[in-house]
C-alpha positions in Angstrom: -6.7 18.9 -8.3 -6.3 18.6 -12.3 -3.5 16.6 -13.5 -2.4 19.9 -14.8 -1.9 20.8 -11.8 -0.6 18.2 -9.6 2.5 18.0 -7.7 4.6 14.8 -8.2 6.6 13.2 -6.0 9.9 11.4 -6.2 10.9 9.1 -4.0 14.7 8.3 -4.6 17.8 10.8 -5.4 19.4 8.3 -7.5 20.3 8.9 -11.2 17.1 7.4 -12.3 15.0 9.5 -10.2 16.7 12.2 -10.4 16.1 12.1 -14.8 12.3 11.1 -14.1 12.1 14.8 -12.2 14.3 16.2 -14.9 11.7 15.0 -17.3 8.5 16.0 -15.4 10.0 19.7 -14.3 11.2 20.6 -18.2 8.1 20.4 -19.2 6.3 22.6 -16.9 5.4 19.9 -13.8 5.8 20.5 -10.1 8.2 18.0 -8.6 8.7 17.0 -5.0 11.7 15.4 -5.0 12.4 12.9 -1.4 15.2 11.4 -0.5 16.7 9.8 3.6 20.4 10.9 2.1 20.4 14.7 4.1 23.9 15.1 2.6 22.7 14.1 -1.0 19.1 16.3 -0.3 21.4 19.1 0.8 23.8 18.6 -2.7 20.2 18.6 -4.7 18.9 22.3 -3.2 21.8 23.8 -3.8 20.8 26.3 -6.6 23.0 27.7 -9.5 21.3 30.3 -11.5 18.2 28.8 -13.0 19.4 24.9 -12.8 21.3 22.2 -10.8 23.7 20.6 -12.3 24.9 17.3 -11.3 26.8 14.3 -13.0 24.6 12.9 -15.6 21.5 15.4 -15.0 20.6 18.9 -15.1 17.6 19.5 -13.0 15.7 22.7 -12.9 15.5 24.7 -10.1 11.8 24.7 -9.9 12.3 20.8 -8.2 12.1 20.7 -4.4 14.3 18.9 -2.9 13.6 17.3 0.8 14.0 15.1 3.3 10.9 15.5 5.0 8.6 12.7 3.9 5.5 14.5 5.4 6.3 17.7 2.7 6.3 14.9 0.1 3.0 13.5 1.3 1.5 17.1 1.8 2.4 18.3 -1.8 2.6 15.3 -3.8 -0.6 13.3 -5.0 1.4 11.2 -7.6 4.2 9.5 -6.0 6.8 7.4 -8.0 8.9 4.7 -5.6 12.7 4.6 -7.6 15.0 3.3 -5.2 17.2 0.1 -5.3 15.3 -3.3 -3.9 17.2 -3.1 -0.9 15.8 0.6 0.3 12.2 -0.5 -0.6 11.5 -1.8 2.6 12.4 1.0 4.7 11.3 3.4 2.4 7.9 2.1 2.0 7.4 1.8 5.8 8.0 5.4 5.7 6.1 6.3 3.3 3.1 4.3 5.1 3.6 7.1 8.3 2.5 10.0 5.9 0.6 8.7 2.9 -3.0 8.2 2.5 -6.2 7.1 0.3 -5.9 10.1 -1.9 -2.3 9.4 -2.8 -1.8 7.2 -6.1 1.9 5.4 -6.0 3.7 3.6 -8.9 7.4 2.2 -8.3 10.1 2.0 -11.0 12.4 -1.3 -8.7 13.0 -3.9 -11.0 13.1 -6.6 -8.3 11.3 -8.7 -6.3 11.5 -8.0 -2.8 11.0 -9.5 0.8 11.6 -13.2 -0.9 8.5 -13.4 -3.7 7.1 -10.6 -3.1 6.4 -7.9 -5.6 6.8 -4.0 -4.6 3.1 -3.4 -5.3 2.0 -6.4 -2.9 4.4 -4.5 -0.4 2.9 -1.3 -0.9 -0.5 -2.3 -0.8 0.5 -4.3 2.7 2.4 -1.3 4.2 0.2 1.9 3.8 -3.3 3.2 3.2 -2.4 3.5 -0.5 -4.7 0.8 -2.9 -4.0 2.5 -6.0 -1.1 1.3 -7.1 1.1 0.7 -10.4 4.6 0.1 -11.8 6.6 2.2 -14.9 9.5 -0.5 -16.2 11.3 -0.5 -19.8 14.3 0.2 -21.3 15.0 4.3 -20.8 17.8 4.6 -19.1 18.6 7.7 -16.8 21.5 9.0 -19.5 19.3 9.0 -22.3 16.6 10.6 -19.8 18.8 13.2 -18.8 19.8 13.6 -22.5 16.3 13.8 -24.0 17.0 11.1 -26.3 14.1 8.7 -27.6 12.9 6.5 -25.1 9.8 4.7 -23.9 8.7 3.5 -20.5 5.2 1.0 -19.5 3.2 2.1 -17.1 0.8 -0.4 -15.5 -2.2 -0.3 -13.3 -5.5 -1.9 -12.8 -6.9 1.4 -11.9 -7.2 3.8 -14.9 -6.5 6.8 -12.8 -3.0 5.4 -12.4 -2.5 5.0 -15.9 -3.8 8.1 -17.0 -2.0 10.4 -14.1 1.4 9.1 -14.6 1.5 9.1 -18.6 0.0 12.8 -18.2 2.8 13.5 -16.0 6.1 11.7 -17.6 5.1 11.7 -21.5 7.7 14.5 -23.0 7.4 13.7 -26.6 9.4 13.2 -28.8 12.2 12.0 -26.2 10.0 10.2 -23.8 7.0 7.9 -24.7 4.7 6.0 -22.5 2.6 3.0 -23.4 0.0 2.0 -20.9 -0.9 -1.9 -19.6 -3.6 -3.4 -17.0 -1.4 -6.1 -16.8 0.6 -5.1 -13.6 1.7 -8.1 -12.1 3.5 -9.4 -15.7 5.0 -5.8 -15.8 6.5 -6.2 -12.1 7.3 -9.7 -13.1 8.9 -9.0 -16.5 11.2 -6.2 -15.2 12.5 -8.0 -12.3 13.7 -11.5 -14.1 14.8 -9.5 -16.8 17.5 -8.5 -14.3 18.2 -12.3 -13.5 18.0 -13.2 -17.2 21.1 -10.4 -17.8 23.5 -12.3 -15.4 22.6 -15.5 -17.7 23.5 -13.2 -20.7 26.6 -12.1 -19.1 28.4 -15.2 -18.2 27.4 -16.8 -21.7 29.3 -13.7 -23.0 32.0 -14.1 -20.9 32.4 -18.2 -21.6 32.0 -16.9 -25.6 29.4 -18.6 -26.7 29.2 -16.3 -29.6 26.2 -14.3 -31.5 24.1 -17.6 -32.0 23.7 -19.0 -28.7 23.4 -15.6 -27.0 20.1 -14.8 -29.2 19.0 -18.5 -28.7 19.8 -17.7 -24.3 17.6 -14.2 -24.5 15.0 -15.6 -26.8 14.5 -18.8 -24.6 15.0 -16.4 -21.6 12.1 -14.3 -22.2 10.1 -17.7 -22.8 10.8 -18.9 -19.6 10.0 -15.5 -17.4 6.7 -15.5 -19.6 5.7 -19.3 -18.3 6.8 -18.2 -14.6 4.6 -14.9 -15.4 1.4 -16.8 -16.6 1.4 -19.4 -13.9 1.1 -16.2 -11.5 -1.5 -14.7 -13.4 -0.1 -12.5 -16.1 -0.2 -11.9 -19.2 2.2 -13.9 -21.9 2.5 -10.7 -24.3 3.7 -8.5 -21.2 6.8 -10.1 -21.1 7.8 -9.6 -25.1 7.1 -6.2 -24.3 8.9 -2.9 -22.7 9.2 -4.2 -18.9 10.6 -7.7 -20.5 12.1 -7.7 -23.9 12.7 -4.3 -23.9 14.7 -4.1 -20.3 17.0 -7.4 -21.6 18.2 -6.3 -24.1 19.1 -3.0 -22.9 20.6 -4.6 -19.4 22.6 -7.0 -21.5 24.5 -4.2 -24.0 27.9 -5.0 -24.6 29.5 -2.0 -25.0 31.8 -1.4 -22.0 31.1 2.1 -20.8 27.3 1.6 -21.0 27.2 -2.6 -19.4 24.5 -2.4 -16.4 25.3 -4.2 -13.0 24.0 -7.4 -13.8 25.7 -7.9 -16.9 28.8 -7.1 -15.0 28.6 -9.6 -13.1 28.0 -12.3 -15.2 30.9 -11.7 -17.1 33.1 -11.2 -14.1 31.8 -14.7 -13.1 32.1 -16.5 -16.3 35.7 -14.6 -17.2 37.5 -14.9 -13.2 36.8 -16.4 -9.8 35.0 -13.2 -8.8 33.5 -12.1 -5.7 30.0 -12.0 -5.7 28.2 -9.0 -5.3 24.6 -8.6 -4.6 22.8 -6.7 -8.1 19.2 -6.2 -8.5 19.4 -9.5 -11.2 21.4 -11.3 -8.4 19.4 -11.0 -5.5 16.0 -11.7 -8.2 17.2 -14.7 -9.0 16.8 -16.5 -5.6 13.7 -15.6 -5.0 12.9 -16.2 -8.1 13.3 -19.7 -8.5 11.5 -20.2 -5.0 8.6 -19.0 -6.6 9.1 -21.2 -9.6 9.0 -23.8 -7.3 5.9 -22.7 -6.1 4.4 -22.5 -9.3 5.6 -25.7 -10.7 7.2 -23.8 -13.9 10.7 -25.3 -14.5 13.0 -22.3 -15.3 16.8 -24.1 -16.4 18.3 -20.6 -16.9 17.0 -18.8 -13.3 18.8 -22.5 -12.0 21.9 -21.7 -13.6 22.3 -18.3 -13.3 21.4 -18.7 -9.2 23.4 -21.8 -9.0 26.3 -19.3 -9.9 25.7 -16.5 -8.0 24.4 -17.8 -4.6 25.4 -21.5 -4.6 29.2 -21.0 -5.9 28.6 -23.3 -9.2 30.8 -22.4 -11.7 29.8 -20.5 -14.9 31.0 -23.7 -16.8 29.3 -26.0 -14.8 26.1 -23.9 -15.4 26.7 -24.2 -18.8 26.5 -27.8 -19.1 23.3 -28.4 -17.1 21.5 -26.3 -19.2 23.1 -27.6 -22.5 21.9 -30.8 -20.9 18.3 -29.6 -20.7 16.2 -31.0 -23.0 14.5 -28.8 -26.0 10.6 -28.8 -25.8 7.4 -27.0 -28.1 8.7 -23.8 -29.1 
């Protein structure tokens, strides 16, 4: 089947995969879209005229909605995995009953999952699919939706990844797609990117001020990019879209448009908050266990999962790492 041709599929009927089908269907592409939510497949189907409107998203009516994972499998040769870290499991292990050899699979989870793991390890481990990649960076599902300019990574090893999903999600001028071999730093850079916003939160919240909080992100990046290279990635991947790129847009202060991890870091600098789990939170356990394993020393990942799963207060973060000491730039 030509690219031209080719069915994607969705897997997630969240706003992000919702604007990814947006994206591929107004531009001509077939779209499976797959969801386990039969109540929020139902609300997707439901056709007005030649569109479906829904908060945040228009979608045309030439994507499928289902939630029958076999129809994905049957139509779908591309499939994108967006769903939060703590569906991946299932999800993949569903996916495993009806995919095979043919199909190519990249996820957009910016997490680790299953402890260290990254989703590709898991995909590779829990069906027949080996060709495998990730799309990370900073477009968010609004300015998806909106058609405003945006740009996403996709990486692979495989070339017929690469070259499949750009054909399929490049809409310019809104959406651009750059291309990297460097998987593993992509999966790596978006995930503690997600940690690293929590550390930007509560530094906002304990008002550190401008110069601090670019002296936090700048050393943050540094420190996912020694935890990156010790696994076997790249340095530059994680200055890039799936690293720089997803920091800074996570940590925005402006109120209406503050992601869930930056939320939470000011909630936990600013009050005694609860603690709720976000993609950055639940990261940034796992990954300072496999910090650990690498012998990298990451002071900020301590901090920021001292606060949120040890009950160390944001202050008392603060001073260990003010304590650290500086080394070679």
């Amino acid at each position: 089947m030509s690219e031209e041709n080719m069915v994607v599929g969705i897997v997630g009927t969240g706003a992000f995969g919702t604007a990814l089908a947006g994206v591929i269907a107004g531009q001509g592409g077939k779209v499976v879209l797959w969801g386990d939510d039969e109540g929020r497949v139902r609300e997707l189907a439901t056709t007005r005229k030649n569109e479906r409107r829904l908060p945040g998203v228009t979608l045309p009516a030439s994507v499928k909605a289902t939630s029958d994972a076999a129809e994905l499998a049957g139509e779908a040769r591309l499939v994108i995995l967006a769903v939060p870290s703590t569906r991946v499991g299932r999800t993949v292990r569903a996916l495993g009953k009806v995919l095979d050899g043919r199909h190519l699979l990249v996820h957009a989870v910016g997490a680790l999952v299953g402890g260290q793991e990254r989703v590709s390890e898991l995909v590779k481990r829990e069906t027949p699919v080996k060709r495998v990649g990730a799309v990370a960076g900073p477009a968010l599902a609004r300015d998806l939706a909106d058609k405003k300019p945006c740009a996403l990574v996709v990486a692979s090893p495989f070339d017929e990844v690469i070259n499949v999903t750009r054909h399929a999600l490049t809409a310019l001028p809104s959406l651009r797609v750059y291309t990297s071999r460097d998987l593993t730093g992509v999966e790596l850079a978006s995930a503690l990117s997600g940690a690293m916003t929590v550390a930007v939160g509560l530094g906002d919240g304990l008002g550190f001020g401008v110069g601090p909080r670019a002296v936090l992100m700048t050393r943050a990046v540094a420190e996912a990019a020694r935890v990156g290279v010790a696994a076997g990635a790249r340095e530059r991947t994680f200055g890039g879209m799936a690293g720089l790129g997803n920091l800074l847009v996570r940590a925005f202060s402006v109120s209406n448009e503050r992601s869930d991890d930056y939320r939470l870091g000011l909630a936990l600098a600013t009050k005694d908050a609860a603690r709720p789990e976000t993609e950055g939170s639940r990261t940034a356990g796992a990954a300072v266990k496999l910090a650990r394993h690498l012998g990298v020393k990451t002071p900020i990942l301590d901090a920021v999962d001292g606060v949120v799963n040890e009950g160390l207060s944001a202050k008392e973060a603060a001073a260990r790492l003010l304590e650290t000491v500086a080394e070679e730039e």
